[in-house]
N, C-alpha and C positions, 0 to 999 in steps of 0.2 A: 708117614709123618715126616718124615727127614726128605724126601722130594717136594714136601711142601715146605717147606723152611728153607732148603737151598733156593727153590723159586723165588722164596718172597725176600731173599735177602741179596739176591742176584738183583743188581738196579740198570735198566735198560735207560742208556742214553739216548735221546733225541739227535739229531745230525741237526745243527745250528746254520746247514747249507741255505737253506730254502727262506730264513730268518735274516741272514747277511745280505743274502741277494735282493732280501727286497730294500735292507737300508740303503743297501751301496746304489741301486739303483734310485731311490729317493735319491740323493745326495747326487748323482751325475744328473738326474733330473734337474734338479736345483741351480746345479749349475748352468747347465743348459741354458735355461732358462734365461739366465742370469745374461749370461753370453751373446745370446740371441739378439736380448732384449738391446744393449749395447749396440750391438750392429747394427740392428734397427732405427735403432735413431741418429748414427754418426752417417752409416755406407748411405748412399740416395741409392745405388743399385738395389743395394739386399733390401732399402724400404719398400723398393716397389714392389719387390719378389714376394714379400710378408703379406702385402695385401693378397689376403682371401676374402675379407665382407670389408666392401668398401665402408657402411658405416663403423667400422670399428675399425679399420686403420691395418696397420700392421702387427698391432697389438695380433690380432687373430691369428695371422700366421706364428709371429711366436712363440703363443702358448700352446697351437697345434704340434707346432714340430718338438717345441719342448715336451709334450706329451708324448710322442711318435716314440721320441729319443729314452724316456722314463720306462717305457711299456715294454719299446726293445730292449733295452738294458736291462730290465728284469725279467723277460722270456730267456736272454742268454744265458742272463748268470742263473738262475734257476733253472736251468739244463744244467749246468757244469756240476752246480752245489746239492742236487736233490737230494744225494744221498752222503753227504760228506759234513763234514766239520769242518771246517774252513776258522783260521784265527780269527785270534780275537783283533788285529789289526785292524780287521776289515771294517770295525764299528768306528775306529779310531779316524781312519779315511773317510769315512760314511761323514762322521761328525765335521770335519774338515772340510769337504764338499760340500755340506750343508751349509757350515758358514761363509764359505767365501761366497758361496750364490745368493746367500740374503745382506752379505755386504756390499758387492754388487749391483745389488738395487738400491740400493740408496741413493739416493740424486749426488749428494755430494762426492761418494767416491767413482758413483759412475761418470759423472763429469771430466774425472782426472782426465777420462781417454779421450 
């Protein structure tokens, strides 16, 4: 009886690694994105570079490489963090990155550049 009560009151944490890695890479995704998308319409080099499907523009390149960059970012960090805990910072960054890439697209603050 007493190896079943130490069991059940011993509480097995989860590693938050594998959960972080996917925010933070959302969030560099995001940015990405963001970044891209800028380029895109200021550089004429990197516009023509972007074109993958001529009817969609360079929009398609873009969102591919913004994807490319999402997917890699979360293959890495999900190597590093599989088994770890990693702070709570990382949410914090996540959320930051999140935001500047959907501020970013807004026509208005992306005009500034």
């Amino acid at each position: 009886m007493s190896a079943q009560s130490s069991s059940s009151t011993e509480m097995q944490t989860l590693p938050n690694g594998p959960g972080s890695a996917a925010l933070l890479a959302a969030g560099i995704g995001a940015l990405m994105l963001a970044i891209l998308a800028i380029a895109g319409d200021k550089i004429l080099w990197f516009k023509s570079m972007m074109i993958f499907s001529k009817p969609t523009g360079p929009l398609s390149g873009v969102t591919t490489c913004a994807i490319a960059a999402w997917l890699i970012a979360w293959w890495i960090l999900d190597r590093r963090w599989r088994r770890r805990s990693v702070s709570s910072r990382v949410s914090v960054v996540a959320l930051v990155l999140l935001g500047l890439g959907f501020l970013l697209t807004f026509p208005p603050i992306a005009d500034l550049f």
